[in-house]
C-alpha positions, -999 to +999 in steps of 0.1 A: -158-067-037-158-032-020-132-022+004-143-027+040-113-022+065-137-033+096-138-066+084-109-076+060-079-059+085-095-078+115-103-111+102-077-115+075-043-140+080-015-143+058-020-170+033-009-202+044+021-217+026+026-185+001+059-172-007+057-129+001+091-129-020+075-146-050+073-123-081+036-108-088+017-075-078+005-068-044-020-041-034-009-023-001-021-002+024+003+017+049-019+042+076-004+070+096-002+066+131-032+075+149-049+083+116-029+120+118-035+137+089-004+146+078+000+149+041-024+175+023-067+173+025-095+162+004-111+195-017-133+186-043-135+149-046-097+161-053-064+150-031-044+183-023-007+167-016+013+193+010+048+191+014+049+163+032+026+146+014+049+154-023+078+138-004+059+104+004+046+105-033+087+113-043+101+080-022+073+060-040+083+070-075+118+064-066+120+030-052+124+013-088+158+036-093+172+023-059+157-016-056+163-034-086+133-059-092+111-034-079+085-020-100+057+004-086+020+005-106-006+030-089-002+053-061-025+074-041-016+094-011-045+101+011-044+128+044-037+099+061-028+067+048-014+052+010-026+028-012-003+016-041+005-016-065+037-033-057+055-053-082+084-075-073+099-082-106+109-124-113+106-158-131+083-183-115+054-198-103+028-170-089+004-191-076-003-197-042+024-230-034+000-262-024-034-246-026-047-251-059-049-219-067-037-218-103-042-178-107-017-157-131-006-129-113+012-098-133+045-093-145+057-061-145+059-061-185+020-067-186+017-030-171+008+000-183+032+027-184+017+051-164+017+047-128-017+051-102-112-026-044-099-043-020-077-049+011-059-085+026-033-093+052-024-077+081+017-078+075+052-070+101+084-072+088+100-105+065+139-104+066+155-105+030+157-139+012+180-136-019+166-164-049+175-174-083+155-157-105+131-135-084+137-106-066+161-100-039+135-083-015+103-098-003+073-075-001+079-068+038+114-056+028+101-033+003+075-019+026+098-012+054+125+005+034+100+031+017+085+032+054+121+039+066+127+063+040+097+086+045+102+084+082+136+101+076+124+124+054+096+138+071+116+137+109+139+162+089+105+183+078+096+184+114+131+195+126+141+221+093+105+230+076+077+231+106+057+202+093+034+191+119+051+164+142+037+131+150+032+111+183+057+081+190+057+066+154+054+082+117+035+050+100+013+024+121+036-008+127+019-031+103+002-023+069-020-043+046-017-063+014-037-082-012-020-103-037-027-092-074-039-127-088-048-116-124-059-089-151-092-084-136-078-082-100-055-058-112-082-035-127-102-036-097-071-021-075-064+004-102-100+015-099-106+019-064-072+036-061-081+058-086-111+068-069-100+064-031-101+105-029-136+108-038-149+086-012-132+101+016-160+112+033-172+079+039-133+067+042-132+046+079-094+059+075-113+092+080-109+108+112-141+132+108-163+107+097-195+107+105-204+070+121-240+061+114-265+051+139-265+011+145-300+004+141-319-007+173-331-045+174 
């Protein structure tokens, strides 16, 4: 399935009855606000991270050092938004609780070492739930603390290093999620993150562009 934010971030809800803390992989999405391209450009099919956009990459690599049961898989930073593969790192069931989906989701010593499709859920913030066994933060924690973190980090560019400010709000208030269900899920996130900066162009994330002519009925 190819990523279409038009229709999965307006039509999506969370999945009834499943547990966000649960260990497994998740596929997330976190936008600037207003689609401000703040972190480096597109040249060549290639991403171009500025220094804004090496600190968001920096916070991402470090969130395993400073949130045990956390594990991050791939990562892209885009001018404008992120996509990555979030592991929350526990025993357990990873099936969806009561829907009869029996699908495997990953452990985090199923992936590869190196780090780096599809959309799902629009998502706020969960409070912390501690459980035997699984991880101590649920995927809304983790999101908001890297969030958080970057928010800092790039406040102090504004203030110290002339990095372009933002209006109101660094990140938009929500961001998006897909749970990982199995291997072949897993590939297809890898894949299209992978190859998220050649399609920028046609990126709806893209502020420049160029909309297409509905045709006339």
């Amino acid at each position: 399935m190819t990523y279409d934010p038009e229709r999965h971030h307006r039509r999506s809800i969370r999945l009834k009855g499943y547990d966000y803390a649960a260990a497994g992989a998740y596929f997330v999405t976190i936008c600037a606000h207003d689609r401000a391209c703040l972190f480096g450009e597109i040249i060549d099919s290639e991403m171009v991270l500025n220094d804004a956009g090496r600190m968001v990459q920096t916070v991402w690599d470090e969130l395993p050092a400073f949130y045990p049961g956390v594990e991050t898989d791939y990562f892209v930073v885009m001018p404008n938004h992120i996509h990555g593969i979030i592991v929350l790192v526990g025993a357990g069931p990873r099936a969806c609780p009561g829907s009869g989906d029996d699908g495997v989701r990953v452990s985090a010593d199923s992936l590869p070492e190196h780090r780096g499709a599809e959309t799902g859920q629009p998502r706020g913030v969960a409070p912390t739930g501690e459980r035997e066994g699984e991880s101590t933060l649920s995927l809304s924690d983790v999101v908001h603390r890297f969030k958080t973190l970057t928010t800092k980090r790039y406040t102090d560019g504004v203030k110290q290093a002339g990095w372009a400010p933002y209006r109101g709000r660094f990140w938009q208030r929500n961001y998006y999620e897909h749970v990982v269900r199995d291997e072949a899920g897993l590939d297809r996130f890898r894949r299209y993150i992978e190859g998220n900066p050649a399609r920028w162009a046609d990126d709806d994330e893209n502020p420049n562009k160029i909309q297409q002519p509905r045709p006339s009925r």
